[in-house]
N, C-alpha and C positions, 0 to 999 in steps of 0.2 A: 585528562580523563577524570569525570566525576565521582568521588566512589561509591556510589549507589552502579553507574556503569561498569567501573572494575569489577565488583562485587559478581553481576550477572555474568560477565566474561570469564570470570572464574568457575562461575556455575554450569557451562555452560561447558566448559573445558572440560570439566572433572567430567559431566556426563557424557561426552564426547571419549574421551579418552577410558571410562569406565566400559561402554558400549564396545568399544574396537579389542580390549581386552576379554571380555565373556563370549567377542564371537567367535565361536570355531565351528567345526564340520563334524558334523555325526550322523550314521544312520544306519539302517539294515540294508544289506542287498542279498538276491537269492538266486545261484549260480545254478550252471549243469557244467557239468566237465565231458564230453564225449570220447572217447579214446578208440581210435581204431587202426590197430597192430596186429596182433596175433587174432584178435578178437573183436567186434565192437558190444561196448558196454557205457554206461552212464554213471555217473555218482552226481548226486548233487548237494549242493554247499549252501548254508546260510553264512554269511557274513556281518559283524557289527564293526562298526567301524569308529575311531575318533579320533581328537589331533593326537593324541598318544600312540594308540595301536589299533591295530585288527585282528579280529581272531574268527575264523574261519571254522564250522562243526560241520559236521556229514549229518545228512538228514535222510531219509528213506534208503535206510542201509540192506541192499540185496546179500541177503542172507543164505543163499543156493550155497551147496557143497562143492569142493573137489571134483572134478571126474572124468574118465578118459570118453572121449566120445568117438563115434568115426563119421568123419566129412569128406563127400563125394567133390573134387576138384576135378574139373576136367576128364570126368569119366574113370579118373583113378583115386578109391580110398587111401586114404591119410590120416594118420593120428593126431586129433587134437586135443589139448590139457588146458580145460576149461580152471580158472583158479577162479574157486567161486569162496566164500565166505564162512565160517562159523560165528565168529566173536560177532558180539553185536555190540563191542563199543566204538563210538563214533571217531572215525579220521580228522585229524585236524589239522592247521595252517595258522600258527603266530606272531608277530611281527611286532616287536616293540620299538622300532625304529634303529637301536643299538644292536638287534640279535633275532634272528629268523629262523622259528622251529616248526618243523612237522612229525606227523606220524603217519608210521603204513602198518595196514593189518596187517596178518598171513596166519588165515587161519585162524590158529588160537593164540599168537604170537602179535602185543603189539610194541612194536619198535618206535620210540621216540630219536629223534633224530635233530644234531644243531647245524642246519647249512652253512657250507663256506660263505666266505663275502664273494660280491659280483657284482662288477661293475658296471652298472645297467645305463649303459652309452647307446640311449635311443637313436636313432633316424629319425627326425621329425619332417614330415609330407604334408604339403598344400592340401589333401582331400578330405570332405568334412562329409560327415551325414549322420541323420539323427537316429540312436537308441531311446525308444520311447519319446521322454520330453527332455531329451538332452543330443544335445549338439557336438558333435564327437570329433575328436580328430585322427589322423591315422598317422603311427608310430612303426618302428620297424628294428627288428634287433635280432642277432643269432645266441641262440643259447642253449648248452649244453647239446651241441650237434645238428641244431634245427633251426630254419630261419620264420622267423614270427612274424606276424602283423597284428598289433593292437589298434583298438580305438578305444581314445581315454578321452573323461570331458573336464573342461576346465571350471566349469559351474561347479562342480566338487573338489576344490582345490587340496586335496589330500594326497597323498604318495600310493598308495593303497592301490590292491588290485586281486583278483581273484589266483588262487592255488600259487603258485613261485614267483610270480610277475608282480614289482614295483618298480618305483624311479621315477615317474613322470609327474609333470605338473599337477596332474586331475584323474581321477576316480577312472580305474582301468575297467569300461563294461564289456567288453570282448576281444578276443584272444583265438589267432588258429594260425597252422605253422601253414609252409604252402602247400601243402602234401595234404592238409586237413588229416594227418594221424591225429590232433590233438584240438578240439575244438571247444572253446569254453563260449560259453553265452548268457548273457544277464536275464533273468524272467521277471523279478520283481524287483524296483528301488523302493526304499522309502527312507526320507529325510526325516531327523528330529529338528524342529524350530525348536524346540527347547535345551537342545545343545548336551542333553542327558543319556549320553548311551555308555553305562559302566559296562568295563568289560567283567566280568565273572570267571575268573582262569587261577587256579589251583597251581602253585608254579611250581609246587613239589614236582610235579611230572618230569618237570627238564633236569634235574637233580643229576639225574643220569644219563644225558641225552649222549647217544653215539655221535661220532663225527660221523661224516659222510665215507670216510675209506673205511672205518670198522660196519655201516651197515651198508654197505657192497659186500664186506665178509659177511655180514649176518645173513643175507637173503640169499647165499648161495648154501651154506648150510641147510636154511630153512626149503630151498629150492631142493635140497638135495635130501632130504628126508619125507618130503609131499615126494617125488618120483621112488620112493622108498614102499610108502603107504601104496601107490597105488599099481607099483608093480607087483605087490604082494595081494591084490586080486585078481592078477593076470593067473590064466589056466597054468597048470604045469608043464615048465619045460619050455615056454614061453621067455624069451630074453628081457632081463629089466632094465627099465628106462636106465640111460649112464644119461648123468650130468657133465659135458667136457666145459670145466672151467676155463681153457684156454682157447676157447673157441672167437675164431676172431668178429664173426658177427652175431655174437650173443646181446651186446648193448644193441644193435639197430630190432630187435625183437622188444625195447621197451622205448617209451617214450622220450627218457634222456639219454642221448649219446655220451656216454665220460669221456674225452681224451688221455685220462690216465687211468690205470689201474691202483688206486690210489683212495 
């Protein structure tokens, strides 16, 4: 080999191997979460995404109050406790690859929280169909009580996925269990070609982040001070809401099933 040849072969390499190192996945995506249990309601998420992390903000935050309302079922009224909002700072979902934190409002109350590990041992299924301009595949996993079905695509080869959901090859864009309590849907992607999406996350926040068994304790405190409040606008003489902690299907009234009390 001549070394004007070697020369270019080396040139040639370096920009090859330069290129394979600066490519990674970045982008925006913009979620709805549907929830329908007690209640149906929406939240919806913007997402940034990179080979790093994702962090996930709440975006058009319904701000509605507290309040007991009465619902006509089957010709007989029933009390239902609409948990509507004060705080207006935004719910979030973070994911560093090493450590995965969320928050939930209540109220004026907002609880950072560091999820257990979980071993996201998908189902992977032959049936493909496309999300916008992406080719999906369908995945399948039970978690925390409920059995799922994703489609994620491999065109986004990132771990990454909307509100608790990662593990798979590619970019998770929809998520619903089979009961449809819990239905997440992609509205908008967009990719950066320029491979430039800093995430901007304050990590003082997790400083203190509860485990998952202390905010099970926090939210029934916190559950148990809203039925406080708003038995105290009940007329007189009137019985106040009791919160029974030991109630055995108190989880199947929220989204995630715990098997332990813990």
């Amino acid at each position: 080999m001549t070394i004007k040849r070697l020369i270019l072969c080396c040139v040639i390499f370096s920009y090859l191997n330069s290129q394979s190192q600066s490519k990674g996945y970045c982008g925006v995506i913009e979620y709805t979460i549907a929830k329908n249990i007690a209640y149906d309601y929406k939240e919806d998420y913007k997402m940034i995404f990179n080979d790093i992390a994702s962090y996930s903000e709440e975006i058009n935050i319904d701000k509605s109050k507290a309040e007991l309302v009465k619902d006509n079922v089957e010709g007989m009224l029933t009390n239902k406790i609409i948990n509507g909002r004060k705080n207006e700072t935004p719910a979030f979902y973070y994911n560093n690859k090493e450590n995965f934190y969320f928050s939930e409002i209540w109220d004026n109350a907002v609880i950072v929280v560091k999820e257990n590990q979980f071993d996201w041992n998908w189902k992977l299924h032959s049936e493909i169909k496309n999300i916008g301009n992406f080719q999906c595949q369908k995945a399948s996993i039970k978690f925390r009580g409920r059995n799922y079905i994703a489609w994620f695509t491999s065109q986004i080869p990132v771990k990454y996925g909307p509100w608790k959901f990662q593990g798979l090859s590619g970019l998770i864009l929809e998520v619903y269990d089979e009961n449809y309590y819990l239905h997440i849907t992609t509205s908008s992607i967009k990719i950066d070609e320029s491979n430039d999406c800093p995430i901007t996350f304050n990590p003082v926040v997790l400083k203190d982040a509860f485990t998952i068994g202390e905010y099970r304790k926090k939210i029934i405190d916190l559950a148990k001070e809203q039925f406080a409040r708003i038995s105290s606008k009940f007329p007189k003489g009137t019985p106040p809401l009791i919160l029974d902690e030991n109630c055995e299907d108190c989880d199947s009234g929220r989204i995630e099933i715990f098997d332990e009390k813990k």
